[in-house]
N, C-alpha and C positions, 0 to 999 in steps of 0.2 A: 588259531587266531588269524594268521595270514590269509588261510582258504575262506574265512569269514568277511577278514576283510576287501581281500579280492572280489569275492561276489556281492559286496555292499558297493564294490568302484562301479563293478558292470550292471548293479541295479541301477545307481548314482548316473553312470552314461548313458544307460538305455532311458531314464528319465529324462535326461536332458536332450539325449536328440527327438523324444517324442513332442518336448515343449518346445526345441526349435523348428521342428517342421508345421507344429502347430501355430507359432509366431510367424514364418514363413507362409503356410498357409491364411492368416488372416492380413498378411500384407499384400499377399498379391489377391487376395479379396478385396481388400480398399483399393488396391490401382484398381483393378476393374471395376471398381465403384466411379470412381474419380473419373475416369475417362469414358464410362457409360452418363455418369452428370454433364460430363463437358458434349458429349453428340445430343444429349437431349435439349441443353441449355443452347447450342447451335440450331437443333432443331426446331426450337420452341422463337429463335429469332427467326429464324426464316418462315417458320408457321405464322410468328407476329408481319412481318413484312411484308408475306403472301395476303393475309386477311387485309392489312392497310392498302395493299393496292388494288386487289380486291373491291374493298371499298369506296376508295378514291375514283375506281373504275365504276361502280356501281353508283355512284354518284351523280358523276359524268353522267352516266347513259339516261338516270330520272331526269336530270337535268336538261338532255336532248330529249326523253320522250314529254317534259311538261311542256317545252319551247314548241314541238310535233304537234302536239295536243292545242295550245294555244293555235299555230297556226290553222290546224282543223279548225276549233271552232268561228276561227274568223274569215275561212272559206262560205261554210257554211251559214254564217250568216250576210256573206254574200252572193249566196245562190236566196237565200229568202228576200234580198232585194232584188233580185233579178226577178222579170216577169217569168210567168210558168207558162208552159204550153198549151194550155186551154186558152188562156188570155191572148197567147199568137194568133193560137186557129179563129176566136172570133172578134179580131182586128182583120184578117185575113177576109173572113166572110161579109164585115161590114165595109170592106174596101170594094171585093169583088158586087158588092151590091151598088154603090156609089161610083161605078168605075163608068160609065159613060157622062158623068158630070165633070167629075172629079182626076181626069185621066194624069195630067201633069201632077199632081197631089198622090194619087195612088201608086206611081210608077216611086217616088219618092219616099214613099210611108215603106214600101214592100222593101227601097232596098236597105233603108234603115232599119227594118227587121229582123230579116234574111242575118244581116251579125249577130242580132240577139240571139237567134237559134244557135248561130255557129256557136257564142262564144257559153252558152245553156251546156251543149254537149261536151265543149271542153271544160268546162267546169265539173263535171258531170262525169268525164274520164279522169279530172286530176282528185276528185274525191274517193275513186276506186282507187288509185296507186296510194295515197295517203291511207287509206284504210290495210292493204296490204303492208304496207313500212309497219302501219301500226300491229301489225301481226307481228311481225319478223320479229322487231323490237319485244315485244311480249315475250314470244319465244324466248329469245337471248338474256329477256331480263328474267326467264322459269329456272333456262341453264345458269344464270350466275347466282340464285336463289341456291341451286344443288350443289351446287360448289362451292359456296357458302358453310352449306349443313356437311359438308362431307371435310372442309378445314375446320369444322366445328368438331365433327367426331376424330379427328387426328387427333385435334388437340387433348381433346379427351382421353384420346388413349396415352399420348404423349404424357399427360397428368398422372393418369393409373400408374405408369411404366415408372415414373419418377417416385411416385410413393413407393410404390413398391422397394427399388432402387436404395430410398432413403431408410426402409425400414432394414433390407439387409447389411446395411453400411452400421447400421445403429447394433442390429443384432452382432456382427464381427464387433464390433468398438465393446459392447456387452463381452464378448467372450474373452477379448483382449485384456479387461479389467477384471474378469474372474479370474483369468491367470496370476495378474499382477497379485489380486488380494490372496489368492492361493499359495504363490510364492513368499510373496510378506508374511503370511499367516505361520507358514511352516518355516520361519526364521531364514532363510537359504538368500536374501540376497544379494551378502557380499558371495556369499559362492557362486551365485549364478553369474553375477556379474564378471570374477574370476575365470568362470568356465565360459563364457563370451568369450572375453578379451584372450584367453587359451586357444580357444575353438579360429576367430580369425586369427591366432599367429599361425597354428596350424595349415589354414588352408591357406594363407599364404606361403606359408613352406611349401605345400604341395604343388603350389603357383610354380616355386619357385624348382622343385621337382620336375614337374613339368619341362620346364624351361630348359633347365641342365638336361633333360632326357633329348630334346629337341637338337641343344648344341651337342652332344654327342653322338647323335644320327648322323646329324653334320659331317661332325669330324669322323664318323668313321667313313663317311661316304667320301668323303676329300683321300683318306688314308688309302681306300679302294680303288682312287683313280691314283693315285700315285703308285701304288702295286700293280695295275693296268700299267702304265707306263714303263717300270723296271719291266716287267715281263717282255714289252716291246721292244727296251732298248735290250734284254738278252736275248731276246729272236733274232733280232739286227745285229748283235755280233760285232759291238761297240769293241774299245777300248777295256782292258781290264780293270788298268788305275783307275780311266773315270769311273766307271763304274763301283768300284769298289768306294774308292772317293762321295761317289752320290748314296751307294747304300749307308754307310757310317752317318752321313749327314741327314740323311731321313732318321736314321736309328736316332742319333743324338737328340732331334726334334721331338721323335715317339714319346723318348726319356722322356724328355723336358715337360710333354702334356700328359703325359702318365703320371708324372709328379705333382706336377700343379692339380690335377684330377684328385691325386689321391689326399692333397691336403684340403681341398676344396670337400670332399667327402668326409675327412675328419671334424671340420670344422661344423659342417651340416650333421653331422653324428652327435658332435656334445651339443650342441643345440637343443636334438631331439633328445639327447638325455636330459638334460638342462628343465627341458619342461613338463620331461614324466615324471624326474622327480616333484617340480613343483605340481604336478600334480596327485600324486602321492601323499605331497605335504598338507595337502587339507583333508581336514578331519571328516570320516562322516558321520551318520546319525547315530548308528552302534559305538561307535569310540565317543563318541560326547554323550553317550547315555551310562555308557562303563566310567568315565572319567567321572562323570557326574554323582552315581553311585559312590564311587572309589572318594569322594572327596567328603561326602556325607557320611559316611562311615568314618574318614578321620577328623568330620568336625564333631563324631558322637564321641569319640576316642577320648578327642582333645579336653570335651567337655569334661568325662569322669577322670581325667586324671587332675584338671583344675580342681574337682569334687575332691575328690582325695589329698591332696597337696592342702587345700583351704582346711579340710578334716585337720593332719596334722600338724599344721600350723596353730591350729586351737588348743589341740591338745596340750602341743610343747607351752602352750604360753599359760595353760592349766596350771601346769607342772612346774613353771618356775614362781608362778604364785605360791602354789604348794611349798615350794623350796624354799623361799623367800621366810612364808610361816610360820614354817618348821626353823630356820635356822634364828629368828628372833623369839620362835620359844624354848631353844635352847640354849639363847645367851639370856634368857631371862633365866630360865633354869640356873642356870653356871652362879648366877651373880647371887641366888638366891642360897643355894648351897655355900657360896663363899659367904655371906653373912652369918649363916649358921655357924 
């Protein structure tokens, strides 16, 4: 019975650290959920804030290329009122044909010309460099068109990445409640919760192991330099008394943390008993299925010996009717014989 129940504990533990590592396992599933939602929800504002400027920039630059554009067209149709160069050459030629009439008039007309060609050519150069801007500007507005489509496909993958993201979190949240209903199912849990609350007193013991292991590194490494020392002061060839004096005073000290050590161990010792008993003291599935048994069996007991007990309670009360009967048909008898 013992060795059965021993290996129902070590079933009972190895169960339960597989479901803490699995609890374990799907919490630090959700942080890494959690904090892959919070770089994409970062991501996805800055994706948002990139497109808005983007497009506030993209804005901007329609806005300078329609203002571009407007001025174009209002070049141009100030080169269609300017005279063209056919029109010059034959002013030109009706001048030079009128020029011995007309010489003070012609000298006049040519130099009032002469600007119109100049300012034909300059018109004429500032509609090449405006046709050029208007290239550049095209250009700049194809690259922001690309960069557009290409914070268009982030975001898309940025989307993909978050489904996905959402669907693993959903799938862990999914395993974390087939646990729960696994555990509620098979009855266990106040036990689990028991073997929780056991499990961190435990590793905080161990914490706390730890610790003590740490301060006693300490202290022996303190006690080592103090042995360091005595050694030195008898290489040096001190004094007897003091020395004898300083050795007893160390000793006394050693006592004194020997002691407190060794109650400090005791007391860490019923602790740990303390809690394998309580763990001991819960029942597991073999012993509640034997008690369970063991207790059906004495309510089948209980039953037939009620069955039997009711039986002769029937019986005796048969029988004092019977008695009863009998003794008034023999005091009739009696009375009747006495008449006789």
């Amino acid at each position: 019975m013992v060795t059965c129940t021993e290996n129902s504990i070590e079933e009972e533990e190895h169960a339960f650290v597989q479901l803490q590592e699995e609890l374990k396992n799907a919490g630090s599933s959700i942080d890494t959920l959690n904090t892959n939602l919070e770089q994409l929800a970062l991501e996805m504002q800055e994706s948002e804030h990139k497109s808005n400027c983007n497009a506030k920039y993209s804005k901007l630059q329609a806005e300078e290329l329609a203002v571009k554009l407007r001025e174009i067209v209002l070049l141009k149709r100030q080169l269609d009122d300017m005279p063209s160069q056919e029109l010059i050459y034959e002013v030109e030629n009706t001048l030079k044909s009128d020029l011995s009439s007309r010489s003070v008039r012609l000298c006049f007309d040519l130099r009032s010309i002469i600007p119109l060609s100049l300012l034909a050519g300059a018109s004429l150069k500032m509609v090449t460099c405006t046709e050029n801007s208007i290239e550049e500007e095209e250009h700049a507005f194809v690259q922001l068109q690309e960069e557009l489509k290409n914070v268009g496909s982030s975001i898309d993958t940025l989307n993909t990445n978050l489904e996905q993201l959402n669907q693993r979190k959903a799938n862990c949240l999914n395993k974390m409640q087939h646990l729960q209903e696994r555990i509620s199912r098979e009855g266990t849990t106040d036990v689990v919760q028991r073997l929780l609350s056991l499990s961190q007193s435990l590793k905080a013991l161990e914490m706390q192991e730890s610790e003590h292991k740490s301060n006693c590194n300490a202290k022996y490494s303190k006690l080592q330099a103090e042995v360091n020392e005595l050694e030195n002061i008898i290489s040096c060839g001190n004094d007897d008394a003091n020395l004898s004096h300083g050795i007893n005073h160390s000793l006394y000290n050693s006592l004194e943390r020997l002691n407190s050590a060794k109650r400090e161990l005791a007391v860490k010792l019923r602790e740990i008993v303390l809690l394998k008993r309580q763990l001991d003291d819960v029942p597991l599935q073999e012993e509640l299925i034997q008690y369970e048994h063991r207790f059906s069996e004495l309510y089948v007991h209980i039953q037939e010996k009620l069955r039997q007990t009711r039986e002769l309670y029937a019986t005796f009360n048969a029988m004092l009717e019977i008695k009863d009967l009998m003794l008034k048909e023999t005091s009739l008898l009696n009375s009747i014989s006495s008449q006789v």
